[in-house]
Structures are given as structure tokens and as C-alpha cells.
C-alpha positions as CSV (number, residue, x, y, z in Angstrom):
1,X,9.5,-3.4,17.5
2,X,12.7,-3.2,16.2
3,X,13.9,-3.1,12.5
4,X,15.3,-6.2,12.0
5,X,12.2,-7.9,14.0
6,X,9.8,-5.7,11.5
7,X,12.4,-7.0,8.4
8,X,11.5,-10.7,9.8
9,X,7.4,-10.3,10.6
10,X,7.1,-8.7,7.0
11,X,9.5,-11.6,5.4
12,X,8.1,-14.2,6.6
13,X,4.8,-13.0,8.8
14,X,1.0,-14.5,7.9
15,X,-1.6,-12.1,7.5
16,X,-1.9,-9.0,5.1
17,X,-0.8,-5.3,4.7
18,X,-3.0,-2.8,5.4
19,X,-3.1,0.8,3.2
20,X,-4.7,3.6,4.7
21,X,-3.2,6.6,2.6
22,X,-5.6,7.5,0.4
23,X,-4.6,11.6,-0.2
24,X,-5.9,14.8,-1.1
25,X,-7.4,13.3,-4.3
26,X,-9.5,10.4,-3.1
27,X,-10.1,11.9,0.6
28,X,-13.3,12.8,-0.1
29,X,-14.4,9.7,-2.0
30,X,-13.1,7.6,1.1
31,X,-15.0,9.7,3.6
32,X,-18.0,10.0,1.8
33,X,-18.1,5.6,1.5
34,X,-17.5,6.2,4.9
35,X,-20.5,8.1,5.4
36,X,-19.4,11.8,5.7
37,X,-20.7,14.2,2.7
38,X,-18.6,17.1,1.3
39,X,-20.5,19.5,3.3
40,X,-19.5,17.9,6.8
41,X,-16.1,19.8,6.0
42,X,-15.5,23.0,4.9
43,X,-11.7,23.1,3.8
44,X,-8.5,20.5,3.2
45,X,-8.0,21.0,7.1
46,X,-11.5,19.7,8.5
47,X,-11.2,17.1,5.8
48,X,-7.9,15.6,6.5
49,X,-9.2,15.8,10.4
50,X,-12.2,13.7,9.6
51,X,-10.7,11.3,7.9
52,X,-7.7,11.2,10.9
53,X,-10.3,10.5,13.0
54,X,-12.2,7.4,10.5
55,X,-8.2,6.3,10.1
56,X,-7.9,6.0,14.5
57,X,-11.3,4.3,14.7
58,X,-9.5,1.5,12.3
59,X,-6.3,1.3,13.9
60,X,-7.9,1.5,17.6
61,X,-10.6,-0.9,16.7
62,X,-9.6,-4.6,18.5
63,X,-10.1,-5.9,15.2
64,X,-7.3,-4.4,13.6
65,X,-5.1,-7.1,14.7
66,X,-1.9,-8.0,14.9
67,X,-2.4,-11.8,14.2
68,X,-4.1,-10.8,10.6
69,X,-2.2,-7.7,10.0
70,X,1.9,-7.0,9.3
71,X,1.5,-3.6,8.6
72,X,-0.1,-0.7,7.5
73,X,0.7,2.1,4.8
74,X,0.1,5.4,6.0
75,X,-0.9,9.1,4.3
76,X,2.2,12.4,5.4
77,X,-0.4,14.1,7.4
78,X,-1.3,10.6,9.4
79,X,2.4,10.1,10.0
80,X,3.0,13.4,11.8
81,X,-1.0,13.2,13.2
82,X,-1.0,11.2,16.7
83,X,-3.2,8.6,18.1
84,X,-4.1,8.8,22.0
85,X,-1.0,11.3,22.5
86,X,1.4,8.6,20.4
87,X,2.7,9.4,16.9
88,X,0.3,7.0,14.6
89,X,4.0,5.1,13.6
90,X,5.1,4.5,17.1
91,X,1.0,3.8,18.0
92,X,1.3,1.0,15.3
93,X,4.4,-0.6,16.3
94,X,4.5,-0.5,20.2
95,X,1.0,-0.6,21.6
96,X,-0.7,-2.9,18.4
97,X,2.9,-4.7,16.9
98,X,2.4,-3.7,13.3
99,X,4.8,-2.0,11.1
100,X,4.3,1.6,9.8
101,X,4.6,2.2,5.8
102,X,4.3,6.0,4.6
103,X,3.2,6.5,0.6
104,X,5.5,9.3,-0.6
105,X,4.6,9.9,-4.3
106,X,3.1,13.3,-4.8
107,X,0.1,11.6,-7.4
108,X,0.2,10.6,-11.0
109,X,1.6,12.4,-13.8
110,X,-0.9,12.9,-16.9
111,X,-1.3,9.7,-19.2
112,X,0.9,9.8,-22.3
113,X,1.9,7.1,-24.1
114,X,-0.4,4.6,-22.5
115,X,0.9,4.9,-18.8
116,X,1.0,7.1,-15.9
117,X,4.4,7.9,-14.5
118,X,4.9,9.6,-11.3
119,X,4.8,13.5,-10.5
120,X,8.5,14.8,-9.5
121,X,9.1,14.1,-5.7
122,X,11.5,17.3,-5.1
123,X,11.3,17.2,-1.1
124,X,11.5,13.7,-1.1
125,X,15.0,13.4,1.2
126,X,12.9,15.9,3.6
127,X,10.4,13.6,3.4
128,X,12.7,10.5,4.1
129,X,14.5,12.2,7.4
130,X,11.3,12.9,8.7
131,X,9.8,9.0,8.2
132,X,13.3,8.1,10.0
133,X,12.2,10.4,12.4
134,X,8.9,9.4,13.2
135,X,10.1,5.2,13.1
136,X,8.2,4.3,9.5
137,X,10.2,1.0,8.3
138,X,9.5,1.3,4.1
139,X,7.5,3.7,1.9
140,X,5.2,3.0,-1.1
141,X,4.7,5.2,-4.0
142,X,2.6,4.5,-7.4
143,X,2.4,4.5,-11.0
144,X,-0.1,3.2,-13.6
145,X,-0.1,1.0,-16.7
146,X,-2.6,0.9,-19.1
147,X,-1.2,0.0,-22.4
148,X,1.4,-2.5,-23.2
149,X,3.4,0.1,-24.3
150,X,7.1,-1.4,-24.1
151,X,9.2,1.9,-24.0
152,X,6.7,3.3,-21.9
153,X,6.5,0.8,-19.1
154,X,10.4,0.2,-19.1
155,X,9.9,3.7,-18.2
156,X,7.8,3.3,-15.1
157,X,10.1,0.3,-13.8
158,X,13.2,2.9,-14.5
159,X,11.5,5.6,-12.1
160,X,10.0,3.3,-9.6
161,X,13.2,2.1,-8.8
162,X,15.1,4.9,-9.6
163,X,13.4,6.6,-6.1
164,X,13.6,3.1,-4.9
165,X,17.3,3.5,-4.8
166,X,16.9,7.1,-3.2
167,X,14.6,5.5,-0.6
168,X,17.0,2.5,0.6
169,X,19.8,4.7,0.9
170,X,17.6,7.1,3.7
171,X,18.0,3.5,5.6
172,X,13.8,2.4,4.2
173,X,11.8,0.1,2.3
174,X,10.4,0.9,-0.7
175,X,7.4,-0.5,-1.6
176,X,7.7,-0.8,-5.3
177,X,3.9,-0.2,-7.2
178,X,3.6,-0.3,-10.7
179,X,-0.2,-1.0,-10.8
180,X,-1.2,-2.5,-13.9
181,X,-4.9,-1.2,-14.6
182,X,-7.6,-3.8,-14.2
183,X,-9.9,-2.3,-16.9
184,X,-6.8,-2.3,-20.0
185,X,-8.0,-4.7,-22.3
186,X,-3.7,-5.8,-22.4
187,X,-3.5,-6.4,-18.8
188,X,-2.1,-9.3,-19.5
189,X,0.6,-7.9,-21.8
190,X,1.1,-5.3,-19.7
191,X,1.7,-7.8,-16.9
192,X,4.5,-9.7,-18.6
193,X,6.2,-7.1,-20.0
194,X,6.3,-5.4,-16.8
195,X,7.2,-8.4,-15.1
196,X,10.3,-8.7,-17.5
197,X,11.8,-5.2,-16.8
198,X,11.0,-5.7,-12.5
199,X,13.0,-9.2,-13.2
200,X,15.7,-6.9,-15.0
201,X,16.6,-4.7,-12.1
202,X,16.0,-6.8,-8.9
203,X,19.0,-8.9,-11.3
204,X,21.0,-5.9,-10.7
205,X,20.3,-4.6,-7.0
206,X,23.1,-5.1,-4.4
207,X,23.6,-7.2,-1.7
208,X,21.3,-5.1,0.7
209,X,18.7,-3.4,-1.7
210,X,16.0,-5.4,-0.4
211,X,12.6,-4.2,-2.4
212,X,8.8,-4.8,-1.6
213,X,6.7,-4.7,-4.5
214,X,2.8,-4.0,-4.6
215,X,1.2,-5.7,-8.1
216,X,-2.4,-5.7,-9.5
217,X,-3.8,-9.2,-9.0
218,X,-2.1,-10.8,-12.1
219,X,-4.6,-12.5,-14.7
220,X,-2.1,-15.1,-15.2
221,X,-2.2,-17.1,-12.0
222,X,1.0,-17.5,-10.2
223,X,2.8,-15.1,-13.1
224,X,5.0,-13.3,-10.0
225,X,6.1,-16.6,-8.3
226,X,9.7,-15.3,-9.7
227,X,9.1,-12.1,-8.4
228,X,7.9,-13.6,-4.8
229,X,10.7,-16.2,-4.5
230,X,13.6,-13.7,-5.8
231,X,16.2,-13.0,-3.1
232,X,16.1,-9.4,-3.2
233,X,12.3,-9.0,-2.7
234,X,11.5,-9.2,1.1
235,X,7.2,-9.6,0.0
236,X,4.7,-8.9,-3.1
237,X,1.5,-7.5,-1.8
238,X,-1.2,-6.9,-4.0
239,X,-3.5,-4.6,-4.3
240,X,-7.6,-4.7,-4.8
241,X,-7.5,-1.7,-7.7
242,X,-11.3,-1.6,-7.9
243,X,-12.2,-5.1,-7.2
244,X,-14.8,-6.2,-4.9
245,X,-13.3,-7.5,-1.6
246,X,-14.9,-10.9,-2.8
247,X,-13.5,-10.7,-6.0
248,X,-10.1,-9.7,-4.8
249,X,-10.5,-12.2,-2.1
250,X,-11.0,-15.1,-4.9
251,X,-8.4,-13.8,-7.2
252,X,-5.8,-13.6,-4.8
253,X,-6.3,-17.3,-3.9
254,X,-5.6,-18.4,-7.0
255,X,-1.7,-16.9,-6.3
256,X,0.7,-19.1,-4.3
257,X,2.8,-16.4,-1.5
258,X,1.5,-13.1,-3.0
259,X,-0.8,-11.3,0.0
260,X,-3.1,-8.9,-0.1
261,X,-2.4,-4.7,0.3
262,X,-5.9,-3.7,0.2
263,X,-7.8,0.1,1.1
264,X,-11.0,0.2,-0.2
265,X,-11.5,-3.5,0.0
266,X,-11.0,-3.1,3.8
267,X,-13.0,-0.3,4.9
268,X,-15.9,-0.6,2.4
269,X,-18.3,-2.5,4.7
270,X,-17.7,0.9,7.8
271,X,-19.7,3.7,8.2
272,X,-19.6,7.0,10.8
273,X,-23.1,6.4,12.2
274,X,-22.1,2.6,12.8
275,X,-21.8,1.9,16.9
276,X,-18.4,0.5,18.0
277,X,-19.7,-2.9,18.2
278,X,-20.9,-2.4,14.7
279,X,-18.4,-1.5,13.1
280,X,-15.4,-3.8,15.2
281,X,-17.6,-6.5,13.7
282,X,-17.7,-5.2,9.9
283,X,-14.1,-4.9,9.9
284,X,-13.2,-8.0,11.7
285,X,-15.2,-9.7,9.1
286,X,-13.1,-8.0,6.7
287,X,-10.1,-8.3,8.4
288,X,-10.5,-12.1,8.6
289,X,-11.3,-12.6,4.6
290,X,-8.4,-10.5,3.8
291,X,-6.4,-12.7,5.9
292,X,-7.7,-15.8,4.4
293,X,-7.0,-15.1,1.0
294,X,-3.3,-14.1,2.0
295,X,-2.5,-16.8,3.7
């Protein structure tokens, strides 16, 4: 697949985006709702092994299929890992037609004044040459709101596309995600007033600063239509951020063009001991709903 035909299936393709980078932090929590305890691995290496090898069952599995998917967002050590002797990138986009994403934020900063920023990124070019390398299309890195702080979340938007800028001059995609926490009792708020300063800078991107964006489920119903229908923003994904895949599922109906960028909501239903016929079926079933709701 070429660049301009992965520009056109993640424009204007139906189906969903897939994210399958949960890092260092959440590893273990993902492996062990996938069945494998803390003491199956001994260090980060066995760990980041295991979970290479729950991350090739997915993207091997028939079911993870290019009808239902556009793309996938992918962890650094599954970018430069490989999948039956392919780079998992070139895996993705040759042999299954799906276009690879790489999350390149280094984690969350500590909260202060309501919101979590993101940690410096001071490899991030290296980073960059080596996702050109290895044929990933567009990036994705997050940041947190939890109080509808104005300063403070005109300060997330800055950053986010501050490295967006960075990140379309390597020749990628970013993925913008300031995720709006589902719990804050001013989601709401939060939402509009982060909707206002996104509105603000995609006003003053250039003629080829295209932007993705990946939003919490809005409460509002149909609050990012602007967002979605603004010439500078190729999709808006959103993600699952606790939900239930039923609940995200419903929610996301409710929103016209916004599809769904969901990790936990896709792989909560596998587990290790599952056989292959088990667990193509429990994602399929996933895969489908997810689809659904996008579409």
C-alpha cells in the first residue's frame, strides 16, 4: 500500500482503527486480562515478548480484517518486532492491507492544574526516521483532561500540536489525543472548551498539515461534527477510555462520522488458553460490533 492509497482508505475507508500500544505501564494489566499473571515473566524483556506474541495472534487471526479494520496503532518495540520474518508495519500493510500507526509519547506527565500534559519526547526525530524507516503512515501520542481548567487545557492543545507540527514535517500523521477523562464530573466543560482551542489551531494549519485526532466519546452527541467535517482533519477516532465495549459501542452510535479507536474494548473478550477457533470467534465478534458502531 502506498501513501496516498493509505491517505485515501483512512479518509474516506468504513471500518475502525485498531490500538494495540499499550506500553511499559499498562503491559502487565493487558497481559494479565489476557490471561498471563506477573509471574509468567520475569523481567521487561519476557514481558514485552509475551505480549509480542498476544499482539501476532490479533493481527494473524483471519478476523482481524481488512473489511472492518483501516489501521492499527502500534507500541516502539512492536514496530521494530516482526511477524512471520516481516516487520509488523510492512506485515500490516502488504500481506493484511491495513495501515500501521506508532504511539510516540513517552507517558503522562504528573497532574497539576487539573490535566495531564505529556512527558518531554527528546529522541522524538530519532524516533520519527526510524517510523519512516520501517513504513508507519501517522503517529499517536496522549494527554489527559480532567478539569475544565481553561489555561490548562489551552496548554494541552498547544503541546499536542506543537509535536504535531514536528511530526508532519518527518513526512507522518499525527494522531492528535487529548483524551478528556470519562470519570471528571466537567466532561462536558472540558469537552467544549477543548473543542474551542482544537477549532483554533486546525484554523491555522497550512495547506498540507493534514491532522487525525482521537477524542473521548463526547457527552454532547455530535459536539465534533466541526471537528470531523473540517478540511484539515483527514478522521476523528475515538477512543473507549474505560467503557465497556457495549457502552462504547452505544455511545459512539449516537455520533454521526466519528469511528471508533478502541484497545481494551477489542481484546477484552481473548484469553491465552483460548484455541484458535476460540479466540478468531471472540474477536470477530468484537471486530464486527466495533465496526458497526463506526459505520
Amino acid at each position: 500500500m502506498q501513501q496516498k492509497e493509505q491517505f485515501e482508505k483512512i479518509k474516506n475507508g468504513k471500518g475502525f482503527i485498531a490500538a494495540l500500544d499499550q506500553s511499559g505501564g499498562s503491559t502487565p494489566k493487558a497481559l494479565a486480562a489476557y490471561g498471563v499473571p506477573e509471574t509468567a515473566f520475569n523481567n521487561e524483556e519476557e514481558m514485552f515478548d509475551l505480549v509480542h506474541k498476544m499482539r501476532t495472534r490479533i493481527i494473524t487471526s483471519p478476523a482481524f480484517d481488512p473489511e472492518y479494520i483501516l489501521g492499527a496503532i502500534l507500541f516502539e518495540q512492536t514496530m521494530d518486532s516482526k511477524i512471520e520474518g516481516i516487520y509488523t508495519a510492512d506485515y500490516l500493510a502488504e500481506k493484511k492491507g491495513i495501515v500501521p500507526f506508532l504511539k510516540v509519547d513517552k507517558g503522562l506527565a504528573d497532574e497539576s492544574n487539573g490535566v495531564q500534559m505529556m512527558k518531554p519526547m527528546p529522541d522524538l526525530d530519532e524516533l520519527l526516521k526510524r517510523a519512516n524507516e520501517r513504513n508507519i503512515f501517522g503517529t499517536k501520542m496522549r494527554s489527559v483532561i480532567k478539569q475544565a481548567n481553561p489555561e490548562a487545557i489551552k496548554a494541552v492543545v498547544d503541546q499536542q500540536f506543537e509535536v504535531g507540527k514536528q511530526i508532519i514535517a518527518a513526512g507522518l500523521v499525527p494522531i492528535i489525543e487529548p483524551e478528556v477523562d470519562i470519570h471528571s464530573p466537567e466532561k462536558e466543560k472540558c469537552e467544549e472548551l477543548m473543542k474551542a482551542e482544537i477549532l483554533d489551531h486546525l484554523n491555522n494549519l497550512g495547506e498540507d498539515e493534514f491532522v487525525m485526532l482521537k477524542l473521548s466519546i463526547p457527552t454532547k452527541a455530535n459536539l465534533y461534527k466541526e471537528l470531523i467535517d473540517h478540511p484539515m482533519v483527514i478522521r476523528v477516532v475515538a477512543l473507549s477510555g474505560g467503557y465497556s465495549t457495549e457502552e462504547a459501542n452505544e455511545k459512539l452510535k449516537a455520533n454521526d462520522g466519528l469511528i471508533a479507536s478502541f484497545s481494551r474494548a477489542l481484546s477484552q473478550d481473548l484469553n491465552v488458553n483460548q484455541t484458535d477457533d476460540e479466540f478468531n470467534a471472540k474477536l470477530k465478534s468484537a471486530v464486527k460490533s466495533i465496526y458497526e458502531a463506526s459505520i
